[in-house]
N, CA, C, O and CB atoms as a CASP TS submission, in Angstrom:
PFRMAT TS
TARGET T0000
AUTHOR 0000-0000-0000
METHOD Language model
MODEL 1
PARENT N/A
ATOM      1  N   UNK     1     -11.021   1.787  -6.524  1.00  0.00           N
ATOM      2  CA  UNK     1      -9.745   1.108  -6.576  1.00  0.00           C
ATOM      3  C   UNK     1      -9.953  -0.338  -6.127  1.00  0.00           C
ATOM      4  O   UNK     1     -10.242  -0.537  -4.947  1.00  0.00           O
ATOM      5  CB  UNK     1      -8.687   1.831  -5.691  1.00  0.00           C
ATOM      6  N   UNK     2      -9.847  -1.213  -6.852  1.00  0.00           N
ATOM      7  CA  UNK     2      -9.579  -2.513  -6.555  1.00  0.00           C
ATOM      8  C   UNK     2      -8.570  -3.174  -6.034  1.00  0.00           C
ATOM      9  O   UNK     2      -7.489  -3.413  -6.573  1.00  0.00           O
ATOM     10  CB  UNK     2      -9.693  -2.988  -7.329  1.00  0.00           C
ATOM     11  N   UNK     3      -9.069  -3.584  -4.567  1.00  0.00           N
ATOM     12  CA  UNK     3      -7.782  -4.076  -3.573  1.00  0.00           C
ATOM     13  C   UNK     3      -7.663  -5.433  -3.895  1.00  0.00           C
ATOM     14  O   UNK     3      -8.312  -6.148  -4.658  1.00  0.00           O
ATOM     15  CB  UNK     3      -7.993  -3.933  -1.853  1.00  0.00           C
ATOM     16  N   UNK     4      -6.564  -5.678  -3.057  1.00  0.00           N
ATOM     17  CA  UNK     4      -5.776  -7.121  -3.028  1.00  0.00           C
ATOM     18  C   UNK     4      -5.595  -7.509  -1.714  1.00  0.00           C
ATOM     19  O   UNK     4      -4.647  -6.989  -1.125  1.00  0.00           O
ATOM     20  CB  UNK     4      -4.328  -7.131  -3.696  1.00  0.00           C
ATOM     21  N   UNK     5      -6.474  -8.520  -0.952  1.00  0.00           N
ATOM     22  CA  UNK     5      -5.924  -9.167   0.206  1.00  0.00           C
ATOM     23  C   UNK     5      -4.736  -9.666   0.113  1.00  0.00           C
ATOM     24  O   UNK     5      -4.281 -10.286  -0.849  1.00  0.00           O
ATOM     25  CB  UNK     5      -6.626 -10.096   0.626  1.00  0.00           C
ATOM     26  N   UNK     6      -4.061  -9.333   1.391  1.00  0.00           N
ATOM     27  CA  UNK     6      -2.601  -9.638   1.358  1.00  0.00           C
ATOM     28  C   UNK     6      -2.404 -10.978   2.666  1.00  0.00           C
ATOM     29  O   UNK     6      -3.342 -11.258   3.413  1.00  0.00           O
ATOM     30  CB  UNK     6      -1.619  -7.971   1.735  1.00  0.00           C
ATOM     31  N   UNK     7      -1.346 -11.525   2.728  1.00  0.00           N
ATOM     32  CA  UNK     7      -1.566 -12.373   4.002  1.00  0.00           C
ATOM     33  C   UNK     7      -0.267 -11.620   4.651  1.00  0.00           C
ATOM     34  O   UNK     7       0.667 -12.001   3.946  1.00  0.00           O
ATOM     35  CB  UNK     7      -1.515 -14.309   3.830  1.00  0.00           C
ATOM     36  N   UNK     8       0.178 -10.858   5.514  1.00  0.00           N
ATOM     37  CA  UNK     8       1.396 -10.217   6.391  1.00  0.00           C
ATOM     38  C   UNK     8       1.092 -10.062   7.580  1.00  0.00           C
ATOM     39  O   UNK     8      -0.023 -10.466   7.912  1.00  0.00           O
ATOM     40  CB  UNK     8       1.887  -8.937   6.022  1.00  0.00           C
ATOM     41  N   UNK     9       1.670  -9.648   8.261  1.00  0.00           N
ATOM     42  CA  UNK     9       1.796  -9.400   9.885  1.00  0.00           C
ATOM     43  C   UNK     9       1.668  -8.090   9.865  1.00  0.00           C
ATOM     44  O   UNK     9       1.219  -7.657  10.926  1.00  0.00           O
ATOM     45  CB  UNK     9       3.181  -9.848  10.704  1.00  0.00           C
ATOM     46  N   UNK    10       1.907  -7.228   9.001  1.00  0.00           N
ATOM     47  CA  UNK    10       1.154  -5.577   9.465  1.00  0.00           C
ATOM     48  C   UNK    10      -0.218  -5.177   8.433  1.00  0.00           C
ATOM     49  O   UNK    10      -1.193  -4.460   8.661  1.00  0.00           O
ATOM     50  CB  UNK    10       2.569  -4.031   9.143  1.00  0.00           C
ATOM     51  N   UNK    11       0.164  -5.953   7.241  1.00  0.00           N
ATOM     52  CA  UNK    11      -1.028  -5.450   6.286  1.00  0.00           C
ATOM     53  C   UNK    11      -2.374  -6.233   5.465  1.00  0.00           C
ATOM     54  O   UNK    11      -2.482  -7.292   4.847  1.00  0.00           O
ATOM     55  CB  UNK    11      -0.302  -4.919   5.250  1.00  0.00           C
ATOM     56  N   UNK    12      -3.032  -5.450   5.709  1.00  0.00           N
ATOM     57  CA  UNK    12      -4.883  -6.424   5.085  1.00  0.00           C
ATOM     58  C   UNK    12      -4.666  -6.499   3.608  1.00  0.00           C
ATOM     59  O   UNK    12      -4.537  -7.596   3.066  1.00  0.00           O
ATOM     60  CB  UNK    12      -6.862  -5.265   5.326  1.00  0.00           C
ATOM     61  N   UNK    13      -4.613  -5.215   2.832  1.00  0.00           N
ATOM     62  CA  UNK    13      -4.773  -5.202   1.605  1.00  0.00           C
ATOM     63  C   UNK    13      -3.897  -4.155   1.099  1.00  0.00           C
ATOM     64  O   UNK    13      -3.455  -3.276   1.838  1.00  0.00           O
ATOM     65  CB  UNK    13      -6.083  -5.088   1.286  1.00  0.00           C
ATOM     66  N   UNK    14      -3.580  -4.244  -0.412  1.00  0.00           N
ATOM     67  CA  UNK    14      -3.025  -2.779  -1.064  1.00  0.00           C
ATOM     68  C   UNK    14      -3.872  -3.225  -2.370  1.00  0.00           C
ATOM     69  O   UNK    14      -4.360  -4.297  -2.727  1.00  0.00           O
ATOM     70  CB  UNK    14      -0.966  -2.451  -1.306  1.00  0.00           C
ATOM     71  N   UNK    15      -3.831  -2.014  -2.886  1.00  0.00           N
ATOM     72  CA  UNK    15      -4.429  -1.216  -3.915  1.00  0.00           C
ATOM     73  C   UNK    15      -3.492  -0.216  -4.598  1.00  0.00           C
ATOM     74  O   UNK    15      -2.615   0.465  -4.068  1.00  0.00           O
ATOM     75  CB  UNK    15      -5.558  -0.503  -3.346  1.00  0.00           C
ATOM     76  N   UNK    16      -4.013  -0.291  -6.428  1.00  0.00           N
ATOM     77  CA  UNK    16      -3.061   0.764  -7.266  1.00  0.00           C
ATOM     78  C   UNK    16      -4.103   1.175  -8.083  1.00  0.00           C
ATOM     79  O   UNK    16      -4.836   0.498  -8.805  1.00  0.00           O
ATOM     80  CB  UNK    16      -1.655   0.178  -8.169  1.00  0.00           C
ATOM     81  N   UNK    17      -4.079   2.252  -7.899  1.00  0.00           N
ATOM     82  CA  UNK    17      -4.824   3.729  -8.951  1.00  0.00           C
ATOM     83  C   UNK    17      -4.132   3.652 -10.670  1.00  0.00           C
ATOM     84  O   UNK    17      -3.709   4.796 -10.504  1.00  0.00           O
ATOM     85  CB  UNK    17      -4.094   5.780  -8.056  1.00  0.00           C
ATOM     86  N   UNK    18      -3.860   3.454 -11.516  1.00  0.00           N
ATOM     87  CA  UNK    18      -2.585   3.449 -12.489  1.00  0.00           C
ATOM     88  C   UNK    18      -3.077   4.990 -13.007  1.00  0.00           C
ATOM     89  O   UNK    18      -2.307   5.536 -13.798  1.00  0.00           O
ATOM     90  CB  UNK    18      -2.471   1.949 -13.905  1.00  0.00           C
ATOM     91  N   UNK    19      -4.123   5.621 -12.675  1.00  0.00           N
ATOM     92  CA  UNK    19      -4.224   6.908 -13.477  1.00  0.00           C
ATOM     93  C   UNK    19      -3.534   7.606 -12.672  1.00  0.00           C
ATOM     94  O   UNK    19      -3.057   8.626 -13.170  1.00  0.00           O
ATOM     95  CB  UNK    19      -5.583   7.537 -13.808  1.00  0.00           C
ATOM     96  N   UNK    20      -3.224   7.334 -11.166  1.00  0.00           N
ATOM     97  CA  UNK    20      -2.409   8.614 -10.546  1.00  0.00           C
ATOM     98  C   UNK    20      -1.202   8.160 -10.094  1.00  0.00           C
ATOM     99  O   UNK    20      -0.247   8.781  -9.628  1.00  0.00           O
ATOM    100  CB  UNK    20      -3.099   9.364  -9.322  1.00  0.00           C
ATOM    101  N   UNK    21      -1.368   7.027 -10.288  1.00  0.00           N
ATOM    102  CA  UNK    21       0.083   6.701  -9.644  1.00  0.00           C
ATOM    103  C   UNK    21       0.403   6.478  -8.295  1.00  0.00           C
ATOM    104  O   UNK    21       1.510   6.636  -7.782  1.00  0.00           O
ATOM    105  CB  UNK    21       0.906   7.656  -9.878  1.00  0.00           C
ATOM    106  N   UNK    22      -1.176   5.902  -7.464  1.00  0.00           N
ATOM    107  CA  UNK    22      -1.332   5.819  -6.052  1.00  0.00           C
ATOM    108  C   UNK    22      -1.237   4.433  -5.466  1.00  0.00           C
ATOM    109  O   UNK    22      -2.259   3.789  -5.702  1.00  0.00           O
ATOM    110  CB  UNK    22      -2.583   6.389  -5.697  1.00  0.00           C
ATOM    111  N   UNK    23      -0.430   3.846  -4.851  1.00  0.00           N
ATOM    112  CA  UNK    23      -0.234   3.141  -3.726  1.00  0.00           C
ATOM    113  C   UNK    23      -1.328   2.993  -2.632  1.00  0.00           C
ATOM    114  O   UNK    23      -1.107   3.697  -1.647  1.00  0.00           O
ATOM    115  CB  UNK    23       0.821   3.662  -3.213  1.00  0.00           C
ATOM    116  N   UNK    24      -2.828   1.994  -2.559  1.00  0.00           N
ATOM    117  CA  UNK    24      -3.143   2.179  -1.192  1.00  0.00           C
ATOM    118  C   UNK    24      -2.986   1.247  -0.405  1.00  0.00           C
ATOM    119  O   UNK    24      -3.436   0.110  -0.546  1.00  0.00           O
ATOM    120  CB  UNK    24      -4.233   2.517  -0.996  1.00  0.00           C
ATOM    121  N   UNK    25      -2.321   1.662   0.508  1.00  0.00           N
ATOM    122  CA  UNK    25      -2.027   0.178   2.046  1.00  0.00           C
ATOM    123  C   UNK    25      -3.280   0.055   3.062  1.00  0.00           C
ATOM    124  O   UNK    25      -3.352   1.116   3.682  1.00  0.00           O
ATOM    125  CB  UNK    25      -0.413   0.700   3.475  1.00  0.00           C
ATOM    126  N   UNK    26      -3.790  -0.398   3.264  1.00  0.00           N
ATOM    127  CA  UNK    26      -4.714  -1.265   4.087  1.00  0.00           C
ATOM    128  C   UNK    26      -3.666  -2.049   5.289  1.00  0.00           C
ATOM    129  O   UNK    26      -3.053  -3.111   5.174  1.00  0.00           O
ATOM    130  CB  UNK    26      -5.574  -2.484   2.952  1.00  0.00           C
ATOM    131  N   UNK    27      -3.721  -1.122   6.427  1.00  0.00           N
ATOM    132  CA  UNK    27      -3.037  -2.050   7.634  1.00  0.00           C
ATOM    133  C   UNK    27      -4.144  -2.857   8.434  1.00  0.00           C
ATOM    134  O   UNK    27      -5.325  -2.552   8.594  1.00  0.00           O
ATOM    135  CB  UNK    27      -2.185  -1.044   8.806  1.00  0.00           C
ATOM    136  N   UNK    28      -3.455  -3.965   8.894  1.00  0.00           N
ATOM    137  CA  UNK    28      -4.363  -4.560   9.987  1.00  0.00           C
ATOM    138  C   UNK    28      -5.422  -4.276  11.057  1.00  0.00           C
ATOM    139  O   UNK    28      -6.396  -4.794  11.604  1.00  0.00           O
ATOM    140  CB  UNK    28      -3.753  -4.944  10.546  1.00  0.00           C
ATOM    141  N   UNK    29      -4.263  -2.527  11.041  1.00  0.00           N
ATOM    142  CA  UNK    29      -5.031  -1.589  12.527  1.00  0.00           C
ATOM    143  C   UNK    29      -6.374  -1.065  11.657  1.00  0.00           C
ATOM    144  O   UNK    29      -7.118  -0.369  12.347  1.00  0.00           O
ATOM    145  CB  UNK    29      -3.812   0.214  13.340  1.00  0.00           C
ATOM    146  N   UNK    30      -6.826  -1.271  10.264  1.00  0.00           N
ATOM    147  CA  UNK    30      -7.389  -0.662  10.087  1.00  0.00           C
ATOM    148  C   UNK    30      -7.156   0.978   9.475  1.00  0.00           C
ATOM    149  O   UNK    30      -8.075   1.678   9.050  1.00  0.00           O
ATOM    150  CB  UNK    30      -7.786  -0.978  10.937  1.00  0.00           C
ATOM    151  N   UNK    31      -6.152   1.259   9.525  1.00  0.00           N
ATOM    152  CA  UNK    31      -5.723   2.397   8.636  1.00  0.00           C
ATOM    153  C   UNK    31      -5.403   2.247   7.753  1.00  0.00           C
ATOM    154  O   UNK    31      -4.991   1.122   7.470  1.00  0.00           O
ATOM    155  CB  UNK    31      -4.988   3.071   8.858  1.00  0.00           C
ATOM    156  N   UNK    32      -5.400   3.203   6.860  1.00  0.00           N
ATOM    157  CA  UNK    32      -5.697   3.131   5.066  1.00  0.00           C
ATOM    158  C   UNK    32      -4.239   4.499   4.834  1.00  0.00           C
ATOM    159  O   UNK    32      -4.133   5.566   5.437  1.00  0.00           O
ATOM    160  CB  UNK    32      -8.094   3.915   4.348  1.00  0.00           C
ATOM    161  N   UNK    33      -3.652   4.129   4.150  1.00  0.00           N
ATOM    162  CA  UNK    33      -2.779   5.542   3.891  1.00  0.00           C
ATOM    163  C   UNK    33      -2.646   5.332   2.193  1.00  0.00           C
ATOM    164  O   UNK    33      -2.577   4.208   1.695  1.00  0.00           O
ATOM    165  CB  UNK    33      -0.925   5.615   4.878  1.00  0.00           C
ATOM    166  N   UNK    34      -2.623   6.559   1.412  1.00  0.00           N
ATOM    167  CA  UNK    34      -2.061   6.430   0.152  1.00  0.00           C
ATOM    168  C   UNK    34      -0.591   7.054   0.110  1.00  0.00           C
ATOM    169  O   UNK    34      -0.195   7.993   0.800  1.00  0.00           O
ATOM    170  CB  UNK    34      -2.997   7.085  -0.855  1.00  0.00           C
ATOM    171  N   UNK    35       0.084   6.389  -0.777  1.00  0.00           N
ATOM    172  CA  UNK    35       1.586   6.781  -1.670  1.00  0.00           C
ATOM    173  C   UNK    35       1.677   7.084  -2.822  1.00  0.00           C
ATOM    174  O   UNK    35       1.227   6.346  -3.699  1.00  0.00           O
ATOM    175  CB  UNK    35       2.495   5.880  -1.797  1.00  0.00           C
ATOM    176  N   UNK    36       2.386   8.440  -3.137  1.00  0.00           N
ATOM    177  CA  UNK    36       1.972   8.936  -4.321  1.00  0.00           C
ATOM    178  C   UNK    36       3.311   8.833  -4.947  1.00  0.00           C
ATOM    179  O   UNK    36       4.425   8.999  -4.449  1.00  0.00           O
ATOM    180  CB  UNK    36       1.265  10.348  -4.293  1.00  0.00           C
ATOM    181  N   UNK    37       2.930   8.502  -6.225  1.00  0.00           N
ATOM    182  CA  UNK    37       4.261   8.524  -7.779  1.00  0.00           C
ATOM    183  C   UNK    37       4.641   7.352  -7.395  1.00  0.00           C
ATOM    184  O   UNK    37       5.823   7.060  -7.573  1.00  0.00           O
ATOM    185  CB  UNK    37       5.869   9.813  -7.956  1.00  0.00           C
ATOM    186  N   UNK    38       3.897   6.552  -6.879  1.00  0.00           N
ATOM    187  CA  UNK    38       4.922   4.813  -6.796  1.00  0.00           C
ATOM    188  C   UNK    38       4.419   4.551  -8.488  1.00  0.00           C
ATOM    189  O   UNK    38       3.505   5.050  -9.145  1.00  0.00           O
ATOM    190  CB  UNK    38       4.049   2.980  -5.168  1.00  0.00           C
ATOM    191  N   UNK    39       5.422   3.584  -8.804  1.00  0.00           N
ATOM    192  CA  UNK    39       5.808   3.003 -10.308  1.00  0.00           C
ATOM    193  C   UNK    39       4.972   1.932 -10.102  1.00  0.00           C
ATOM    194  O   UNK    39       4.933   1.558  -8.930  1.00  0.00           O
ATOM    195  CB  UNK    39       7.486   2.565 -10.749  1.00  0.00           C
ATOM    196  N   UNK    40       4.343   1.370 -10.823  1.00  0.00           N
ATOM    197  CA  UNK    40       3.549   0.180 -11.266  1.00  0.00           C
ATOM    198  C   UNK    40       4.188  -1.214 -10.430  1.00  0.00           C
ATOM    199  O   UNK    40       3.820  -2.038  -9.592  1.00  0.00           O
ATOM    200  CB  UNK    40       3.691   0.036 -13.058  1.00  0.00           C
ATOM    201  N   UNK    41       5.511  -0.848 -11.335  1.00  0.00           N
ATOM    202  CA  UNK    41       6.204  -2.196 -10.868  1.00  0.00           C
ATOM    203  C   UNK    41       6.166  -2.622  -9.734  1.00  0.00           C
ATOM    204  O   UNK    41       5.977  -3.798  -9.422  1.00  0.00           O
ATOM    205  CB  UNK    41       7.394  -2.262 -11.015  1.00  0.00           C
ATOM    206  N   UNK    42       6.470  -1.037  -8.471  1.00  0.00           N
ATOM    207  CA  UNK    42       6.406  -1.697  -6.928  1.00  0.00           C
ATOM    208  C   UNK    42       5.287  -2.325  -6.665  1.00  0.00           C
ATOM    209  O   UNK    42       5.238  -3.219  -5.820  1.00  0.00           O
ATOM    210  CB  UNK    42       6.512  -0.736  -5.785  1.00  0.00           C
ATOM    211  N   UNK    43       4.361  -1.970  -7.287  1.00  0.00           N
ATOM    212  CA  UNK    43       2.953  -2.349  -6.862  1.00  0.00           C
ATOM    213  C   UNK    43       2.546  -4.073  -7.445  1.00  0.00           C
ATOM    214  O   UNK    43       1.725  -4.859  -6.972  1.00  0.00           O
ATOM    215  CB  UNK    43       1.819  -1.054  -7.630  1.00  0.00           C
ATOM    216  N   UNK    44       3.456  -4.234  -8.606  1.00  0.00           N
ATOM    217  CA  UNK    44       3.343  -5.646  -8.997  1.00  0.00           C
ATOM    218  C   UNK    44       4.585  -6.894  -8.318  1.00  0.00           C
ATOM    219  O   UNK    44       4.592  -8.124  -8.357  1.00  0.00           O
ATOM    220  CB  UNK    44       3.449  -5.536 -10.693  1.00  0.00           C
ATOM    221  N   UNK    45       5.554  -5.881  -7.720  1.00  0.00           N
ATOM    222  CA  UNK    45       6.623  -6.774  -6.959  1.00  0.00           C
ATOM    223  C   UNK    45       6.203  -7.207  -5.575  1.00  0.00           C
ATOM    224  O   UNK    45       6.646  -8.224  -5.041  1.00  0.00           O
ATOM    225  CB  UNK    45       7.987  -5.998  -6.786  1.00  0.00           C
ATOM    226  N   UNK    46       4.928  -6.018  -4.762  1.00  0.00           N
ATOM    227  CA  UNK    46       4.451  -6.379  -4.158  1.00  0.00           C
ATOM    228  C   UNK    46       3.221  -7.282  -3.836  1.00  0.00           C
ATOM    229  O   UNK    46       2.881  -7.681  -2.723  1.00  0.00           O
ATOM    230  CB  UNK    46       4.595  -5.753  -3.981  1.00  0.00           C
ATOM    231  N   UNK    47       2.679  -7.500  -4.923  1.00  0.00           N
ATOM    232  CA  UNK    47       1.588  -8.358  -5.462  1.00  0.00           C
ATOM    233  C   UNK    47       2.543  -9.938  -5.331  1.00  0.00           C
ATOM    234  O   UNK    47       2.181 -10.919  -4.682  1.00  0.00           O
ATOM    235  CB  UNK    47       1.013  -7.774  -7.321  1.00  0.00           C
ATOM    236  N   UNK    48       3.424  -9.853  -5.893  1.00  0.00           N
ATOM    237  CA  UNK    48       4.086 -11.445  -6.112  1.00  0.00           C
ATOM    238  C   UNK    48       4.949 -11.975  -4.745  1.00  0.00           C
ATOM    239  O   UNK    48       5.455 -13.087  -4.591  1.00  0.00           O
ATOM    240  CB  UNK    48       5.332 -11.424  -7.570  1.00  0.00           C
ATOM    241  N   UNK    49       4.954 -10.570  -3.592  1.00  0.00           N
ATOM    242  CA  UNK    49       6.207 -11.504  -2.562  1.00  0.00           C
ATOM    243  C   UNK    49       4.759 -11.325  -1.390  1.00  0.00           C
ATOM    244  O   UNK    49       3.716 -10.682  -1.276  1.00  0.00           O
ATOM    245  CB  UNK    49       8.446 -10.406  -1.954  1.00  0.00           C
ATOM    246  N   UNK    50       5.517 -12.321  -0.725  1.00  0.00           N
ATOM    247  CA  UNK    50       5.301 -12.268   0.910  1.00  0.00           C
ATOM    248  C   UNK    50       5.665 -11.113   1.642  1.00  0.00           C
ATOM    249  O   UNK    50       6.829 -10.721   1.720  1.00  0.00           O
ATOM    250  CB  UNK    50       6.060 -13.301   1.601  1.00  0.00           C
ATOM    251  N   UNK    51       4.726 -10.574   2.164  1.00  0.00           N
ATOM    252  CA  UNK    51       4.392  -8.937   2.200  1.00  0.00           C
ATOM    253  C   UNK    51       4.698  -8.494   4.110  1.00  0.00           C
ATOM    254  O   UNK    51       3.909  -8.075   4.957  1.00  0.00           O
ATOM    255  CB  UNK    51       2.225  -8.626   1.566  1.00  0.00           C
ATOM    256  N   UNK    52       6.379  -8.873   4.201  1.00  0.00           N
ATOM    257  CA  UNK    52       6.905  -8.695   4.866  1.00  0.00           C
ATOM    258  C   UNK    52       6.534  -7.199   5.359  1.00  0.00           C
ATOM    259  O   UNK    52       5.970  -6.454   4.558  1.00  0.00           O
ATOM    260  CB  UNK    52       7.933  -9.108   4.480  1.00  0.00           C
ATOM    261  N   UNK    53       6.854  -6.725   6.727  1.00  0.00           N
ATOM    262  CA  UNK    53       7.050  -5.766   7.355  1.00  0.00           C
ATOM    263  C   UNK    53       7.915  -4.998   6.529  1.00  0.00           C
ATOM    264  O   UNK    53       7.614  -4.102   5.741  1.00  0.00           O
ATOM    265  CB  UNK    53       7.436  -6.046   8.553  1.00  0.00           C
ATOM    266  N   UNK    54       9.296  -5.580   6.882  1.00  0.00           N
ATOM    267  CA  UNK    54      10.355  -4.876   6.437  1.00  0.00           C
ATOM    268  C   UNK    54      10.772  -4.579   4.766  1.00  0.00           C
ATOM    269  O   UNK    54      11.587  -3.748   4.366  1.00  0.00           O
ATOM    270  CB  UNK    54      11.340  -5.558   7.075  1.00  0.00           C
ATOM    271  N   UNK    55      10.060  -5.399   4.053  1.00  0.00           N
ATOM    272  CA  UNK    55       9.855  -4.878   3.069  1.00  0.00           C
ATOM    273  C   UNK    55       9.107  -3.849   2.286  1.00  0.00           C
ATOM    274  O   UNK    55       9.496  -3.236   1.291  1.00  0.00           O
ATOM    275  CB  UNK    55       9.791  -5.474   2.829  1.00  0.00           C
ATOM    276  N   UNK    56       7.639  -3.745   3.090  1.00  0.00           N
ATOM    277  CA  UNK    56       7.614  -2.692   2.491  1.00  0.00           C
ATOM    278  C   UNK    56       7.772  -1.337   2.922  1.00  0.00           C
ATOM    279  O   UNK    56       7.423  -0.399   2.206  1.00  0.00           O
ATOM    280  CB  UNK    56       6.777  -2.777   2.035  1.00  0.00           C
ATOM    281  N   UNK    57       8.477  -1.126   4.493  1.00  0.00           N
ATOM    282  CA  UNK    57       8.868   0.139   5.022  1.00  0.00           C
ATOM    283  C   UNK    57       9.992  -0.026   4.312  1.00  0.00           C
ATOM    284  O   UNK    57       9.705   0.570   3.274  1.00  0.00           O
ATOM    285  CB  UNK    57       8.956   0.439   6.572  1.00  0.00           C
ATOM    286  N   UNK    58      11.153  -0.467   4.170  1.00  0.00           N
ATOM    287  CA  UNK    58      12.137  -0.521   2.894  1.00  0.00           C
ATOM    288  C   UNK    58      11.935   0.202   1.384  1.00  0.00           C
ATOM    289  O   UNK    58      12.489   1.230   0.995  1.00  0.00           O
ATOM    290  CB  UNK    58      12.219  -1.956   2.578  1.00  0.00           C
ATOM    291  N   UNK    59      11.138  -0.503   0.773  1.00  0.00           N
ATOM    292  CA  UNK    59      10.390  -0.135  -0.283  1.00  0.00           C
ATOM    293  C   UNK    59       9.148   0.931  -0.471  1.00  0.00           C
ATOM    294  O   UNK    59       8.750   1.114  -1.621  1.00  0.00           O
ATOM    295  CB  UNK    59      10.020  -1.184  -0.582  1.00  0.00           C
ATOM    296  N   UNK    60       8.668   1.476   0.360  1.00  0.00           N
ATOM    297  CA  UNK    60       7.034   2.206   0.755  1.00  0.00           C
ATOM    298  C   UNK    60       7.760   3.362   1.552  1.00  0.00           C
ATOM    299  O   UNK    60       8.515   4.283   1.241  1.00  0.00           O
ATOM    300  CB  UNK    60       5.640   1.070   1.957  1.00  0.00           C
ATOM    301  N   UNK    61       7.250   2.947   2.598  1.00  0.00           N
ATOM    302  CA  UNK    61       7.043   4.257   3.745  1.00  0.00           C
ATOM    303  C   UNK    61       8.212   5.463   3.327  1.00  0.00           C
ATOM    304  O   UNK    61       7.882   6.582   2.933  1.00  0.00           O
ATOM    305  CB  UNK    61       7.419   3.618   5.660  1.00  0.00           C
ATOM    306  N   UNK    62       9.622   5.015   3.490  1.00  0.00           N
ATOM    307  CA  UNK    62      10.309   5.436   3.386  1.00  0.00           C
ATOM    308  C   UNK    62      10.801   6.339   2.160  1.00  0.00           C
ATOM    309  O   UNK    62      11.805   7.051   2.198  1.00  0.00           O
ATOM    310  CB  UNK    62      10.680   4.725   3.749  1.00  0.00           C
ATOM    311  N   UNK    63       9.845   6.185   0.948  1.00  0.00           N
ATOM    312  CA  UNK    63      10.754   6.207  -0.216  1.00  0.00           C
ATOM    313  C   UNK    63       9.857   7.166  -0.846  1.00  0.00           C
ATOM    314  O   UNK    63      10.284   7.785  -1.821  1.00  0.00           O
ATOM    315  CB  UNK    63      11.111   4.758  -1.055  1.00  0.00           C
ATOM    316  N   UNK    64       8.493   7.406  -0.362  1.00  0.00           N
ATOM    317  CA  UNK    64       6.864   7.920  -0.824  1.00  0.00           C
ATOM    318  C   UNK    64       6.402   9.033  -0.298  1.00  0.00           C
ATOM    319  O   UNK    64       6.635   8.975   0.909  1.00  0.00           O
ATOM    320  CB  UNK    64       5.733   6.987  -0.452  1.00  0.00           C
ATOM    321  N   UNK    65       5.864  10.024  -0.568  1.00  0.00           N
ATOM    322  CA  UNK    65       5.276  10.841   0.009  1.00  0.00           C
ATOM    323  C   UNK    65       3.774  10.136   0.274  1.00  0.00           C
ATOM    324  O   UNK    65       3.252   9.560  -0.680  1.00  0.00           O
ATOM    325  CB  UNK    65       5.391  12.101  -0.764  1.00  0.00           C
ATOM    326  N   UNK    66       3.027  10.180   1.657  1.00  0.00           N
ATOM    327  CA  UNK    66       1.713   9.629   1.791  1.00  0.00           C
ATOM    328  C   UNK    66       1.031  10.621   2.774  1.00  0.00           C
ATOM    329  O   UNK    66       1.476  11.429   3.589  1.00  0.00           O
ATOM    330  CB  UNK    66       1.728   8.080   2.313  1.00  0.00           C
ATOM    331  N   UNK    67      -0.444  10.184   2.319  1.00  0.00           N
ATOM    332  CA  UNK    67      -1.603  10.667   3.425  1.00  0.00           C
ATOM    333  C   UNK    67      -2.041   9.882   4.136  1.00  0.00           C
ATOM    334  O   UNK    67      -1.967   8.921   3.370  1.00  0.00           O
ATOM    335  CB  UNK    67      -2.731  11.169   3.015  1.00  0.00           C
ATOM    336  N   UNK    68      -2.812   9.152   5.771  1.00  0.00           N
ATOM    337  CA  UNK    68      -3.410   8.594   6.243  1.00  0.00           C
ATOM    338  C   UNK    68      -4.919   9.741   5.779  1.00  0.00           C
ATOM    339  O   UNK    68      -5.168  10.944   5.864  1.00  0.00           O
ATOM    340  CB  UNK    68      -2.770   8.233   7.653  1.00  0.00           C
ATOM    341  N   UNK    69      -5.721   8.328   5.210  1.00  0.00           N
ATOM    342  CA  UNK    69      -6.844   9.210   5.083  1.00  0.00           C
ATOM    343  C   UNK    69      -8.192   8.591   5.968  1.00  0.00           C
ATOM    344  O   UNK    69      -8.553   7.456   6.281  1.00  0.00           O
ATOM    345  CB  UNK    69      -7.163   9.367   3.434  1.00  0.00           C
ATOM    346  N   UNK    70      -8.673   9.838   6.169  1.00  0.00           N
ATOM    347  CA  UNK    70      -9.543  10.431   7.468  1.00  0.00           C
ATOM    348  C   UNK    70     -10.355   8.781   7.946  1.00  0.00           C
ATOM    349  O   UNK    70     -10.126   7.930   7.087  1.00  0.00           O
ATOM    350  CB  UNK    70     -11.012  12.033   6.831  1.00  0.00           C
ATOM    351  N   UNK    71     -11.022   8.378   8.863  1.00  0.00           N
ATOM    352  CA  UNK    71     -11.706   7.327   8.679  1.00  0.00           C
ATOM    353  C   UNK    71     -13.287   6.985   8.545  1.00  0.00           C
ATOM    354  O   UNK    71     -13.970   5.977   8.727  1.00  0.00           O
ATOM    355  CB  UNK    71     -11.285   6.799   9.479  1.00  0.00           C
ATOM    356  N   UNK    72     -13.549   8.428   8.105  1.00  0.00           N
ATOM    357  CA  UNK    72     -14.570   8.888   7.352  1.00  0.00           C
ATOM    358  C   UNK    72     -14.916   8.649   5.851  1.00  0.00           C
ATOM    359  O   UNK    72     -15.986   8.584   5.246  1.00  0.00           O
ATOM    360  CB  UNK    72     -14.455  10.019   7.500  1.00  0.00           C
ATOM    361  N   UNK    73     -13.873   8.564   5.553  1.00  0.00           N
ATOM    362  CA  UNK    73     -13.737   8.250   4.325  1.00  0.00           C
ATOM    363  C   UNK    73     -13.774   6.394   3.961  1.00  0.00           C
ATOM    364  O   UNK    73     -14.067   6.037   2.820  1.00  0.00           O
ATOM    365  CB  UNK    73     -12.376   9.020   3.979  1.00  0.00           C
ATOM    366  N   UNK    74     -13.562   5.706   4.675  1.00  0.00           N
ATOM    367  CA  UNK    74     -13.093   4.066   4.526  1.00  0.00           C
ATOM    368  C   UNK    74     -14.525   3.282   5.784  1.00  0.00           C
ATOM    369  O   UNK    74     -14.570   2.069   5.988  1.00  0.00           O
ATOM    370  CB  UNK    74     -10.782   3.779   5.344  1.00  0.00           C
TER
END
């Protein structure tokens, strides 16, 4: 999956799968979580804004089913 440095106050990078339909967030702390069945679009609305906090627990956390994955894996 090919990420995207982001410049925000909680997040490093996100990343989109388009074969599954996965969301990956890259936080600052270093945790990685995926979101599953996000639409393209969120993933390109988030590409174009300033990658507020509150936007994307607005838009993300809240709205997604996700995994934090292991840190074995990253």
């Amino acid at each position: 999956m090919k990420k995207i440095y982001v410049s925000s106050r909680d997040l490093s990078s996100i990343g989109y799968d388009t074969n599954n339909c996965v969301l990956e967030v890259e936080f600052l702390s270093g945790d990685i979580y995926q979101y599953f069945n996000v639409p393209y679009r969120i993933f390109a609305e988030l590409t174009k804004s300033n990658l507020d906090g509150t936007l994307f627990h607005n838009w993300i956390s809240r709205s997604y089913k996700y995994k934090k994955l292991p840190q074995t894996l990253y």
